[in-house]
SEKOLDREN-908826 format. One line per field, with one value per residue (C-alpha): residue in three letters; residue number from 1; y, z, x. Coordinates in Angstrom, 1 decimal. Layout:
BEGIN
residuo: (ALA	...)
num: (NUM	...)
py: (Y	...)
pz: (Z	...)
px: (X	...)
//
This chain:
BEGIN
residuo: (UNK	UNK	UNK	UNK	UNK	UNK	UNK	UNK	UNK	UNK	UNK	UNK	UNK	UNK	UNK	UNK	UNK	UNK	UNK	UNK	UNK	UNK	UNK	UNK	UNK	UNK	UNK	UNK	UNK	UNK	UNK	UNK	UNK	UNK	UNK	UNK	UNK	UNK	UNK	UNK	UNK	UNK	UNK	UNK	UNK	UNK	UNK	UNK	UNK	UNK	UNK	UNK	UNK	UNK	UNK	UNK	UNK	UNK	UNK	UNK	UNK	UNK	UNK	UNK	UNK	UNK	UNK	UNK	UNK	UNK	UNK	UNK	UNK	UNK	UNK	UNK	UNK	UNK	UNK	UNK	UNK	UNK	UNK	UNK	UNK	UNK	UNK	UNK	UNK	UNK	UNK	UNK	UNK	UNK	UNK	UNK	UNK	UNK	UNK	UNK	UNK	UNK	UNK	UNK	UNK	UNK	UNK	UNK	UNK	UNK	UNK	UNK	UNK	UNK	UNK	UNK	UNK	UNK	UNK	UNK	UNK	UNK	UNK	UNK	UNK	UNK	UNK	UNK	UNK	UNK	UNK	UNK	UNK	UNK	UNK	UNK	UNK	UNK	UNK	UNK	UNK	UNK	UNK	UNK	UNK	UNK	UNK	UNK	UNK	UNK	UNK	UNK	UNK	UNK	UNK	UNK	UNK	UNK	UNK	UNK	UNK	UNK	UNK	UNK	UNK	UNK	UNK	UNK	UNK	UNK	UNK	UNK	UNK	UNK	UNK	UNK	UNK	UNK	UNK	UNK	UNK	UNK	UNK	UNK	UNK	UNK	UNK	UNK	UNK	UNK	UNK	UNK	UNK	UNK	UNK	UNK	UNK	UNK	UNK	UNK	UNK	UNK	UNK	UNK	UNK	UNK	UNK	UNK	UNK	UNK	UNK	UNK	UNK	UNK	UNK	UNK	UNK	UNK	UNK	UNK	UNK	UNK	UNK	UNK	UNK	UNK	UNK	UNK	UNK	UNK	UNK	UNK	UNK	UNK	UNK	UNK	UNK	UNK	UNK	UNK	UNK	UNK	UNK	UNK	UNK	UNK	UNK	UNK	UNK	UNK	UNK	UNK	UNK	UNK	UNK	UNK	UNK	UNK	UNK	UNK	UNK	UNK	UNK	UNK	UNK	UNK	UNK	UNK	UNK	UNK	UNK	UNK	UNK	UNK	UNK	UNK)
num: (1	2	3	4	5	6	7	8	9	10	11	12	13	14	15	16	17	18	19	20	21	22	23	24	25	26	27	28	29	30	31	32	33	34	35	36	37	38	39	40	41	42	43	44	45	46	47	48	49	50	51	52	53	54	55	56	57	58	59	60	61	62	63	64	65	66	67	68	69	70	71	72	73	74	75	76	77	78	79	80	81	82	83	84	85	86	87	88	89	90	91	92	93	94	95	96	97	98	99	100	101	102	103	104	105	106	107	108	109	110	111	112	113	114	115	116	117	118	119	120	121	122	123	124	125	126	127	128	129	130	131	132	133	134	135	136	137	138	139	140	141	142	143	144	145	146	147	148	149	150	151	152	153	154	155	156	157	158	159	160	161	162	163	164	165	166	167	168	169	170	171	172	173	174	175	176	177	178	179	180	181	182	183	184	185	186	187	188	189	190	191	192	193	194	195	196	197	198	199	200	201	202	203	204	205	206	207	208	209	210	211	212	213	214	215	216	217	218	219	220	221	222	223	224	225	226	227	228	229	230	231	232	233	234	235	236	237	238	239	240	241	242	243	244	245	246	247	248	249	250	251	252	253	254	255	256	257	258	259	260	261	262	263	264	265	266	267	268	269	270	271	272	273	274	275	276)
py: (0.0	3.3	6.1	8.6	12.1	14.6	18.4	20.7	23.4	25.7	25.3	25.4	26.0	26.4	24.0	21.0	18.5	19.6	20.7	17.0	15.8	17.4	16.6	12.9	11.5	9.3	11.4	10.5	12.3	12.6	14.9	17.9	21.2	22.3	26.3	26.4	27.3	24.9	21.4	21.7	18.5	18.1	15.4	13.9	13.7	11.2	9.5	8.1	8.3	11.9	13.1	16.3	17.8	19.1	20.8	19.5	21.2	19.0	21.2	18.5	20.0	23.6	25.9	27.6	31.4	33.7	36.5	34.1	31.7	30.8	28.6	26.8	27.7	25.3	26.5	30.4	29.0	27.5	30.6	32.8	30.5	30.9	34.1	34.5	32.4	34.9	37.3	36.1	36.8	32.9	34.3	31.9	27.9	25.6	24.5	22.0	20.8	16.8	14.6	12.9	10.5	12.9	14.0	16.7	19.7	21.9	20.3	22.6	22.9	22.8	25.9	25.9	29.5	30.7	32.3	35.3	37.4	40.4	41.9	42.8	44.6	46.6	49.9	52.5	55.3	57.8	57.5	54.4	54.1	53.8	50.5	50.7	51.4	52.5	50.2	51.7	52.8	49.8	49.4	47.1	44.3	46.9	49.0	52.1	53.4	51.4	51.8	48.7	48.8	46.1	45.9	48.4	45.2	44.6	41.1	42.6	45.4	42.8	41.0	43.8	44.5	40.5	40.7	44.0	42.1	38.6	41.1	39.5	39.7	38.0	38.9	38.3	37.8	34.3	34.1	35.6	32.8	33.8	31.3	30.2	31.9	35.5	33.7	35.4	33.2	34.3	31.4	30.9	32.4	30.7	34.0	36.1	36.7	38.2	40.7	43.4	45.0	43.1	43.8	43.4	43.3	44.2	45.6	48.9	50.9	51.8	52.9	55.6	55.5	54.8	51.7	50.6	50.6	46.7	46.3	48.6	46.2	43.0	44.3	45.0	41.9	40.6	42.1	40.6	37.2	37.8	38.2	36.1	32.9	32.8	29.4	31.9	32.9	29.3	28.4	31.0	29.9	26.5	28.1	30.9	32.1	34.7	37.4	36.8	36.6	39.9	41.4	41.0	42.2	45.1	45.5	45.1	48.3	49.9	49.6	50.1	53.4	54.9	54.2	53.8	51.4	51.2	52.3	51.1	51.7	51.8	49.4	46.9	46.6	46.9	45.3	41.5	39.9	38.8	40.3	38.1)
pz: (0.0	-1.1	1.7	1.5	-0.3	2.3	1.6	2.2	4.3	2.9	-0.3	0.6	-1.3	-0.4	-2.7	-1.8	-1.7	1.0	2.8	1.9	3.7	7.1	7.2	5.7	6.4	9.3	12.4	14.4	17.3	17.5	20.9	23.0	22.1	25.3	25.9	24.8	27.2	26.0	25.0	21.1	19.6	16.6	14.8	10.7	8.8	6.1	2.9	-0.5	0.1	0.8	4.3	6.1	9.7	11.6	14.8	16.8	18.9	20.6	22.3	25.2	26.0	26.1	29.3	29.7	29.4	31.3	28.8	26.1	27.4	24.0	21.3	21.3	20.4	17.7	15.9	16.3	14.8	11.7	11.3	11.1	8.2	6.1	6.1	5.6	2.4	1.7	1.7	-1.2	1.5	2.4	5.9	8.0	7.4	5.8	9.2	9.7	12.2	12.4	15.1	16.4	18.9	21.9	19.9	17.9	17.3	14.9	12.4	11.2	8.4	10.4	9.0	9.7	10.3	8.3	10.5	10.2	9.0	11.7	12.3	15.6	17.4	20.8	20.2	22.3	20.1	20.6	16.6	14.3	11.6	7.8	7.3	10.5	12.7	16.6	18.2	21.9	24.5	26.9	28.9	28.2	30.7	31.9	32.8	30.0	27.8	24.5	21.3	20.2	16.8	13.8	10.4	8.1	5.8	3.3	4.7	8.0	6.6	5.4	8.7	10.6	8.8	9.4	13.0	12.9	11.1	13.0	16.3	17.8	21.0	20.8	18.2	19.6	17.8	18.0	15.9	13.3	11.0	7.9	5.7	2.2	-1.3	0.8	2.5	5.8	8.6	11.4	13.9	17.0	16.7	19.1	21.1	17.8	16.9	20.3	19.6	21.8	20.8	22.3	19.3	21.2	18.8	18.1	14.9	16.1	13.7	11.2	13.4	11.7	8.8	5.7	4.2	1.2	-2.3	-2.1	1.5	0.9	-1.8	-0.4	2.4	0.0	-1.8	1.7	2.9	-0.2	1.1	4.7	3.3	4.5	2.7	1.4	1.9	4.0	6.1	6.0	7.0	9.6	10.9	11.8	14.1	15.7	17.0	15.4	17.1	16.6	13.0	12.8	14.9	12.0	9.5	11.3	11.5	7.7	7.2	10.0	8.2	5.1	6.1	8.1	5.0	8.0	10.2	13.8	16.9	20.2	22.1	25.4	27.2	26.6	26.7	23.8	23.5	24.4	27.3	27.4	23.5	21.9)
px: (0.0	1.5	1.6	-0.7	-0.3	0.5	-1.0	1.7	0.4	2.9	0.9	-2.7	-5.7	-9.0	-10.6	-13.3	-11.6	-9.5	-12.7	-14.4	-11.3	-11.6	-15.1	-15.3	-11.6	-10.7	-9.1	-6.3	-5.3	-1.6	-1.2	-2.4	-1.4	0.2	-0.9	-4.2	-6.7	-9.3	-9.1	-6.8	-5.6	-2.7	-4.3	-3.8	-7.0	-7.1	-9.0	-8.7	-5.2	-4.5	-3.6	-3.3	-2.3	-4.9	-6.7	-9.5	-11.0	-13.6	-17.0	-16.3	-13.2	-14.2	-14.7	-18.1	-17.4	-19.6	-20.0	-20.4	-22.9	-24.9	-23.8	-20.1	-16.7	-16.5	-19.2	-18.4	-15.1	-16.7	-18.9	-15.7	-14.3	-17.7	-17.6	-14.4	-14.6	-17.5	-15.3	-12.9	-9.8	-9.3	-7.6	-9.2	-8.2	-10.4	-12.3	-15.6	-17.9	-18.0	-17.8	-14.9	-13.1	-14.2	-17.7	-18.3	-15.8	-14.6	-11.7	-9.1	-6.3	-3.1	-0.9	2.5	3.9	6.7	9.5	11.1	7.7	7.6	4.3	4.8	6.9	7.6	9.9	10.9	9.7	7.1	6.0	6.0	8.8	7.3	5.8	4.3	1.0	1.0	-1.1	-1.0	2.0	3.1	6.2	9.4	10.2	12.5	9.9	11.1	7.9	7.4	5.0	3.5	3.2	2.1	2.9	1.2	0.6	-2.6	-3.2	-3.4	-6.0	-8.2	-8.3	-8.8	-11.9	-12.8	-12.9	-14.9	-17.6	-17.3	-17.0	-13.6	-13.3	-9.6	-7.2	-3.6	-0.4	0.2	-3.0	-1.7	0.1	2.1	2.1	4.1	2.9	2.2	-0.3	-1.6	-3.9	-5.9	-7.0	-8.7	-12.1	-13.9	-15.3	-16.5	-20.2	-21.5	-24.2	-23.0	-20.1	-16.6	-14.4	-11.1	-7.4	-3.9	-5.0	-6.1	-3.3	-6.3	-8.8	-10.9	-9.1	-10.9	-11.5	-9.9	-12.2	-11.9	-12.9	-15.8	-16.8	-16.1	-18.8	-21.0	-21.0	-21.1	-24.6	-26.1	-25.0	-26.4	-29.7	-32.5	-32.8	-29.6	-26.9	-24.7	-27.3	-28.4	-25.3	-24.6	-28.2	-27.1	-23.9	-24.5	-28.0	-30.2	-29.4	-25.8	-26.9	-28.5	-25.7	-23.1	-25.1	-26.0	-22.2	-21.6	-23.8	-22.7	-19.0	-20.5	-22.6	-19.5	-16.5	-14.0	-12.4	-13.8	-12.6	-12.2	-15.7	-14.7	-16.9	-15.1	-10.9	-10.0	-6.8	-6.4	-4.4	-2.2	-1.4	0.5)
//
């Protein structure tokens, strides 16, 4: 029997077959990821003689969360992938819902980070060199003042306007995979989709700036495929709750009717701890 054909992650695309995998192929866990603050498993995924790494993240393992009592985290995730696909961005990895050796859970494209892409970084400047957005002031492990800043990048622009319209309440750094081919992932959006606003991120550097011609349009294409009856709304329908639902697509217009990227709204933190 010949081994199985391995799917580089360097190399992904987003095409159905890969996503038939995840959801159909036989699952085998191969270890915990240590770190993770709910139940996160490295596991291969294979069929018809292709095989692939992947995450599973079973609703089993998962920790109630007081201020996000409705729905699961697995399914928030999966919602976050559709419309991210509905998008035409592909920044979130393919991911599914389907049951596995500890019950259902959401199954997800492992992506393996390429190193030596900086898009974060701590400096003790009072303004951002070119090629770069202040995030907020912090302090080194010193203690000496220090302006957290991120990459003024496109890939980061387009997920910034992502989480505004999935409402993330948890972008951090080490979320924030680059991949091979220019590729940029965002993972780990299990607490997205609350209807009141808990948009919480490292990717503040465009706040009230305006949006880009193609994000304007990708949100417009984007509230036709919210609308009722719809297979994204269908789809969305079967994850998160209905007034989850109508939550984001009041968001879309809200982005839409504005032009500009949001801004912290101060009942909530707006940046994530710990950051990174």
């Amino acid at each position: 029997m010949s081994a199985p054909e391995r799917i580089p992650p360097r190399s992904v695309t987003h095409d159905a077959a890969t996503v038939r995998l995840l959801a159909q192929g036989e699952l085998t866990v191969r270890g915990r990821i240590r770190g993770a603050s709910n139940a996160a498993l490295y596991c291969t995924v294979s069929r018809d003689g292709r095989e692939a790494a992947c995450v599973y993240k079973p609703v089993a393992g998962e920790r109630p969360l007081w201020d996000f009592p409705d729905g699961t985290l697995a399914r928030r995730e999966v919602a976050a992938y559709e419309v991210s696909e509905a998008t035409g961005w592909g920044l979130v990895p393919p991911t599914v819902l389907r049951d596995g050796p500890y019950g259902e859970g959401m199954c997800q494209l492992w992506i393996e980070a390429v190193p030596g892409t900086e898009l974060l970084a701590l400096v003790e400047e009072e303004e951002p060199a070119p090629g770069w957005k202040a995030v907020a002031f912090a302090e080194t492990e010193e203690g000496r003042p220090a302006l957290l800043v991120h990459a003024d990048d496109e890939r980061l622009r387009r997920l910034a306007v992502l989480d505004a319209v999935v409402n993330n309440a948890d972008r951090k750094g080490g979320h924030l995979l680059p991949a091979g081919r220019g590729r940029l992932y965002g993972i780990d959006h299990g607490v997205t989709f609350h209807a009141e606003d808990k948009l919480r991120t490292l990717l503040w550097g465009w706040a009230g700036d305006p949006l880009t011609g193609e994000a304007l349009a990708v949100l417009d294409t984007l509230r036709e495929a919210l609308g009722d009856g719809t297979p994204l709304a269908d789809r969305l329908g079967e994850l998160i709750t209905p007034a989850e639902l109508d939550a984001t697509r009041a968001r879309v217009a809200a982005l839409l009717a504005s032009g500009r990227h949001p801004g912290p709204g101060g009942e909530w933190p707006a940046i994530p701890w710990p950051p990174v």
